[in-house]
Every structure is written in C-alpha cells, then in structure tokens.
DSSP file (Angstrom, degrees, kcal/mol; ACC not computed):
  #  RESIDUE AA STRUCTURE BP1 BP2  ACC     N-H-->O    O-->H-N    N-H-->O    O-->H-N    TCO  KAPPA ALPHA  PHI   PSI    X-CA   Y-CA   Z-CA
    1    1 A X     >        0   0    0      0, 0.0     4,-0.5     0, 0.0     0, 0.0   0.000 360.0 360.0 360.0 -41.4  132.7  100.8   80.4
    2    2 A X  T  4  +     0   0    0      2,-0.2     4,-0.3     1,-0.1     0, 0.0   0.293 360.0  77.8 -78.9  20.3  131.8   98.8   83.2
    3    3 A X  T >>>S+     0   0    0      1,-0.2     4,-2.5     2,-0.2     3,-2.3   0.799  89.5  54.9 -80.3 -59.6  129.3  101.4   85.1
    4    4 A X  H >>5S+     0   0    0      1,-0.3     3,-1.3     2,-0.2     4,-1.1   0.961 105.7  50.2 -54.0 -27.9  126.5  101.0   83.1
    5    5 A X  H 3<5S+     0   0    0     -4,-0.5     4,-0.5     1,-0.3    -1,-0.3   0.569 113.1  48.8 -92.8  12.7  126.3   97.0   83.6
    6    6 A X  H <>5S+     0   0    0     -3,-2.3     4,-1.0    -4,-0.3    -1,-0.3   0.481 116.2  42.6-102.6  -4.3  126.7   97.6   87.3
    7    7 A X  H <X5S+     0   0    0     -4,-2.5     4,-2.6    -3,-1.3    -2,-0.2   0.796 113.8  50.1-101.3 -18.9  123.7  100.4   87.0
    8    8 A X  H  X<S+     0   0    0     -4,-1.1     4,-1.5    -5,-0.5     5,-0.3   0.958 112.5  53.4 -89.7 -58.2  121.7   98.1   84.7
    9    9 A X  H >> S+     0   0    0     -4,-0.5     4,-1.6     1,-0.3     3,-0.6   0.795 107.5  50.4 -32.2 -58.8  122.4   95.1   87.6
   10   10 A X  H 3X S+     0   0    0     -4,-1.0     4,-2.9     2,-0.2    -1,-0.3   0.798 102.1  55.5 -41.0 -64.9  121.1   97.0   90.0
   11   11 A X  H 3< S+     0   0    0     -4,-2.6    -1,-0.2     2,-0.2    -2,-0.2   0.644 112.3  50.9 -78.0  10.2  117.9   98.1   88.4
   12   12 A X  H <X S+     0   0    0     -4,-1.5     4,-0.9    -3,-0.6    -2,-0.2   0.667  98.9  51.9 -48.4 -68.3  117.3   94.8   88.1
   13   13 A X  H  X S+     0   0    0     -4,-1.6     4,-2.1    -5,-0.3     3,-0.4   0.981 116.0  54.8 -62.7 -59.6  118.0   93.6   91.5
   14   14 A X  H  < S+     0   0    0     -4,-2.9     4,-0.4     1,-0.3    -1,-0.2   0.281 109.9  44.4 -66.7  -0.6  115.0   96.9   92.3
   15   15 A X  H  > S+     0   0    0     -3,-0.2     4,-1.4     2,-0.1    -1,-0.3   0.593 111.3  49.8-104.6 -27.6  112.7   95.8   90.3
   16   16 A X  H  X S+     0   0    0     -4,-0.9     4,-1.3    -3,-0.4    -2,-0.2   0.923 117.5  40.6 -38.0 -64.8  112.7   92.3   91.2
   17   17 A X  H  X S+     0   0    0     -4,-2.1     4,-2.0     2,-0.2    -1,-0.2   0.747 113.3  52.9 -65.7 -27.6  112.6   93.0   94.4
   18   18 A X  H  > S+     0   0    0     -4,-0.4     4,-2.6     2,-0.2     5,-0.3   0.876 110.8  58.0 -55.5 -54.9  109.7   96.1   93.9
   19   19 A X  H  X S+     0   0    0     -4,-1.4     4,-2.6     2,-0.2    -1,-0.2   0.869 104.6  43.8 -83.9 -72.0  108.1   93.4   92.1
   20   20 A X  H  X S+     0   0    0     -4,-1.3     4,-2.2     1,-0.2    -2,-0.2   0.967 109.0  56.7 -44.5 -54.7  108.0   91.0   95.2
   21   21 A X  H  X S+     0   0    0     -4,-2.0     4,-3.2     1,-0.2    -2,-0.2   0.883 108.1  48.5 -50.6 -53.6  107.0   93.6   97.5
   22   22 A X  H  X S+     0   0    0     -4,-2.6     4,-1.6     2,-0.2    -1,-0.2   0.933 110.5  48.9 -44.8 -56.2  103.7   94.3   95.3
   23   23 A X  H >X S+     0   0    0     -4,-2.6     4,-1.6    -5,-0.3     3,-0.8   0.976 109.8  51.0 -55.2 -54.9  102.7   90.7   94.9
   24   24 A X  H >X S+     0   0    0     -4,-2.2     3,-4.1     1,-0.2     4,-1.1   0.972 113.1  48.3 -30.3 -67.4  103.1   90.2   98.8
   25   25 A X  H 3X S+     0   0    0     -4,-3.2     4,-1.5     1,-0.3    -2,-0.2   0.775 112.9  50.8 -39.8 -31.7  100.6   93.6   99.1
   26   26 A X  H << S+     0   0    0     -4,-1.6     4,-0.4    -3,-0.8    -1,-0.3   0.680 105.9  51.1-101.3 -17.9   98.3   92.1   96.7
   27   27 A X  H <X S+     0   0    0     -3,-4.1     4,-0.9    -4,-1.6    -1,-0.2   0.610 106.7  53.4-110.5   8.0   98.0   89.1   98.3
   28   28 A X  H  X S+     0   0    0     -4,-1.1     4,-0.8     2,-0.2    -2,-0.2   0.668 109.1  54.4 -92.4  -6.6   97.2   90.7  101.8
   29   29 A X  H  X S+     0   0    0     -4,-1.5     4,-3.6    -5,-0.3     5,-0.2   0.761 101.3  53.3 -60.1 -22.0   94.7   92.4  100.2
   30   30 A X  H  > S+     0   0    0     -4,-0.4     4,-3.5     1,-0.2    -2,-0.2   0.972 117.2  39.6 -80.8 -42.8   93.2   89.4   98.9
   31   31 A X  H  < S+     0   0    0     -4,-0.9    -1,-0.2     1,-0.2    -2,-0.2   0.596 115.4  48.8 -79.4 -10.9   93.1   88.0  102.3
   32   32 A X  H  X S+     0   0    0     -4,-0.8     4,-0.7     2,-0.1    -1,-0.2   0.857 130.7  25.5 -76.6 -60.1   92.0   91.3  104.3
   33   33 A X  H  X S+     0   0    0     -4,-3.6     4,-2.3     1,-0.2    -2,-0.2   0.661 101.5  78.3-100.2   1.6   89.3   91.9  101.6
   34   34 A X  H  X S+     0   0    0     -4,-3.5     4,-1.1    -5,-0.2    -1,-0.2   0.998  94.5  60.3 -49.8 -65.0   88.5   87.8  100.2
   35   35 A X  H >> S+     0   0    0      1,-0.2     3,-1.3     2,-0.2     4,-0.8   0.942 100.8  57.9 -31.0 -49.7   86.1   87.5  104.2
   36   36 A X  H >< S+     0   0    0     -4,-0.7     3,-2.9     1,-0.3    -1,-0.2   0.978 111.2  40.3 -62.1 -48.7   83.7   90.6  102.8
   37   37 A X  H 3< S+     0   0    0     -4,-2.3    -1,-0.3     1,-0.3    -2,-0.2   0.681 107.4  57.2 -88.6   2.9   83.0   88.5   99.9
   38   38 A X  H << S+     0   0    0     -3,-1.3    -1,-0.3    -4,-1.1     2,-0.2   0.380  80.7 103.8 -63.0 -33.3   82.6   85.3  101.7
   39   39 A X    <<  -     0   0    0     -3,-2.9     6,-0.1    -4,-0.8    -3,-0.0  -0.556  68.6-146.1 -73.8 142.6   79.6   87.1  104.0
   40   40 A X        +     0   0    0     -2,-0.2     2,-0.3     4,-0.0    -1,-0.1   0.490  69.0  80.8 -98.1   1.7   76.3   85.5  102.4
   41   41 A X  S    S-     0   0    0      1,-0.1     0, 0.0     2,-0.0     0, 0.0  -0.815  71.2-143.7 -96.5 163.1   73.7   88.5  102.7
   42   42 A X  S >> S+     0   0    0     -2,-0.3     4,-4.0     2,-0.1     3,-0.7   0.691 100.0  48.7 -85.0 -76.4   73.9   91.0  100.3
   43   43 A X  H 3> S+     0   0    0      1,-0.3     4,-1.5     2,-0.2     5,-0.1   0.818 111.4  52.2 -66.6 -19.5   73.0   93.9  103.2
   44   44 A X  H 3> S+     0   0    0      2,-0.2     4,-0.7     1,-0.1    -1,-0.3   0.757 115.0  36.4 -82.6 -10.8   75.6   92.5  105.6
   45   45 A X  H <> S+     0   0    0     -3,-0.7     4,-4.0     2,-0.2     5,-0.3   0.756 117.9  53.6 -97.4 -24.3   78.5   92.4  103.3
   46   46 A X  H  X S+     0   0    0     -4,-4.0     4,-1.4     1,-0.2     3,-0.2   0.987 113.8  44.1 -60.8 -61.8   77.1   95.9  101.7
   47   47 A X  H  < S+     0   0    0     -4,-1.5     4,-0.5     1,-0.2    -1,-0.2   0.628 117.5  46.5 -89.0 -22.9   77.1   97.3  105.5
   48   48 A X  H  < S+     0   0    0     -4,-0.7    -1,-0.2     2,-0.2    -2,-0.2   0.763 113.6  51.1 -58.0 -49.2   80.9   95.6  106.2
   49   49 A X  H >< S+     0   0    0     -4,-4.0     3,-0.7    -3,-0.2    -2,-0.2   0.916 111.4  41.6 -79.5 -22.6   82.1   96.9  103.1
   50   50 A X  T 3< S+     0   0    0     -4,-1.4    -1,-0.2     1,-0.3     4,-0.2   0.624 124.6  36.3 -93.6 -11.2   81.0  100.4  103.5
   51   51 A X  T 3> S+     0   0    0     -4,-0.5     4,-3.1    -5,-0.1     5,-0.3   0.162  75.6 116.6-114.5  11.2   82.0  100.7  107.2
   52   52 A X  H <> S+     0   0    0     -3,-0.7     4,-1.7     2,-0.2     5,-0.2   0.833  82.8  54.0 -65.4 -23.8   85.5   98.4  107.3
   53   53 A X  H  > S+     0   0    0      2,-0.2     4,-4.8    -4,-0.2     5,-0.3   0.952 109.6  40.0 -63.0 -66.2   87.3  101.7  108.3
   54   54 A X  H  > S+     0   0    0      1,-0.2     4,-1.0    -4,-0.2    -2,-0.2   0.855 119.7  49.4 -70.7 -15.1   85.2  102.7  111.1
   55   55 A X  H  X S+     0   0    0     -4,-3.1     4,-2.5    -7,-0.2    -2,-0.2   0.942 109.0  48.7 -59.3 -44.1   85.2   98.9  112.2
   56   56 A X  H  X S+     0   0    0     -4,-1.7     4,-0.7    -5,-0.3     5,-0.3   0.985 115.1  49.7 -55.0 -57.6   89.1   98.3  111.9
   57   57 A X  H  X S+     0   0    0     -4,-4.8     4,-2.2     1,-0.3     5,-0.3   0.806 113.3  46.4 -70.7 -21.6   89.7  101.9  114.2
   58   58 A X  H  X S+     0   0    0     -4,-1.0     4,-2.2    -5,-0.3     5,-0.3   0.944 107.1  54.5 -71.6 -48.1   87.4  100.9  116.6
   59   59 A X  H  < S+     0   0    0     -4,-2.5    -2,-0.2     1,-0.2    -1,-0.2   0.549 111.6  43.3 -70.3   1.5   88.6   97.9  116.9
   60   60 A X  H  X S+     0   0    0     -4,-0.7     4,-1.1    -3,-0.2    -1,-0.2   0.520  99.2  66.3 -69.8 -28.7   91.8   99.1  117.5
   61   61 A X  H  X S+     0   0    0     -4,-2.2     4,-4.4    -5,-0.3     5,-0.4   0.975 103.5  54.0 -27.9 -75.3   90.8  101.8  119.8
   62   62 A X  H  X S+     0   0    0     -4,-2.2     4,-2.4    -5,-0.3     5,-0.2   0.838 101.4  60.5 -33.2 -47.8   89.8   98.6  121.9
   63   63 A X  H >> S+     0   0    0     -5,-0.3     4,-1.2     2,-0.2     3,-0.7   0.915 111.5  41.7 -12.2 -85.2   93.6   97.2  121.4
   64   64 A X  H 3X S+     0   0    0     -4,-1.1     4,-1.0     1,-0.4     5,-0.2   0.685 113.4  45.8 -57.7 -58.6   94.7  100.0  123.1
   65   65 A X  H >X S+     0   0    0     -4,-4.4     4,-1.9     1,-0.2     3,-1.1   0.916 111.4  53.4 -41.7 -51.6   92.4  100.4  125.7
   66   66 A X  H <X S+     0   0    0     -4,-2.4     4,-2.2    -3,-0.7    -2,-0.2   0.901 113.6  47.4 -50.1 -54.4   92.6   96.8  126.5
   67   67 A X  H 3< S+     0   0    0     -4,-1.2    -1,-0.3    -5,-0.2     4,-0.3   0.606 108.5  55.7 -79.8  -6.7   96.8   97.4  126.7
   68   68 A X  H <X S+     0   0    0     -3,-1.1     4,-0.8    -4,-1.0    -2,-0.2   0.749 107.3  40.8 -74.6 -38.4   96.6  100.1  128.6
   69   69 A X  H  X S+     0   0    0     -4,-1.9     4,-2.3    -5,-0.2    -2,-0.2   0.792 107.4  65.1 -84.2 -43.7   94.9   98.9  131.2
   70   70 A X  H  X S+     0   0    0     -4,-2.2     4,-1.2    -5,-0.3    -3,-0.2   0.862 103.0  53.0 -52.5 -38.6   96.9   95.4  131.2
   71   71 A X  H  4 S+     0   0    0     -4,-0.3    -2,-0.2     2,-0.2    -1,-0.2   0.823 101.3  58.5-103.0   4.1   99.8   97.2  132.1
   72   72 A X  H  < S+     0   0    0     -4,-0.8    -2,-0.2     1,-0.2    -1,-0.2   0.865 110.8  47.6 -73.0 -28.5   98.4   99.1  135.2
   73   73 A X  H  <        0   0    0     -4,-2.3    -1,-0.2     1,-0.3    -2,-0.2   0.807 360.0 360.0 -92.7   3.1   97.8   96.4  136.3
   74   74 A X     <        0   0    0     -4,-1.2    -1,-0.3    -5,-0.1    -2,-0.2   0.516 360.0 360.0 -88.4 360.0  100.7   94.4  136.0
C-alpha cells in the first residue's frame, strides 16, 4: 500500500528538480543570447547572430592554443 506513495514522492522530487534544471538553462540562454540583442546595428547583430557558432569555436580553438603553449613553457 505504501509503494505507490513512495513512487508518487519520488516523481515529485524529479520533476521539481527537472524543473529547476530547465529554468537555470533558460536563464543561461537569456544571458548567452540577451548581448546579440543589445548590439545597436541591425547588420552587426544580423552578422553575430548568424555566425555565433563559428565565433564561439574559434574562439575556443584560441583557448587551447593559448593553453597549450602556457604549459610548454612552464
């Protein structure tokens, strides 16, 4: 008799928490993609939005490089 209010508890506790997890995600979206709308031309935010992939990976390529090379020389 008691299983089901421990299964019911439980998909509680998961959705609660699933529930947190989303709102976080949604509100690093707002703050990854809030800057693009923030740019004041039209063609610079147009040319930002349409390239933020190949900007992010280059600019992580650069990371790398940048950490690679920091630990030859240390």
């Amino acid at each position: 008799m008691k299983l089901p209010l421990l299964f019911k508890g439980l998909s509680v506790a998961f959705v609660s928490m699933l529930e947190a997890i989303v709102r976080s995600v949604d509100n690093i979206g707002y703050h990854i993609l809030h800057p693009f709308r923030a740019v004041r031309f039209t063609e610079v935010r147009e040319f930002l939005s349409e390239n933020a992939i190949t900007i992010s990976l280059i600019i992580i390529f650069m990371i790398l490089i940048y950490m690679t090379f920091s630990r030859r020389v240390n």
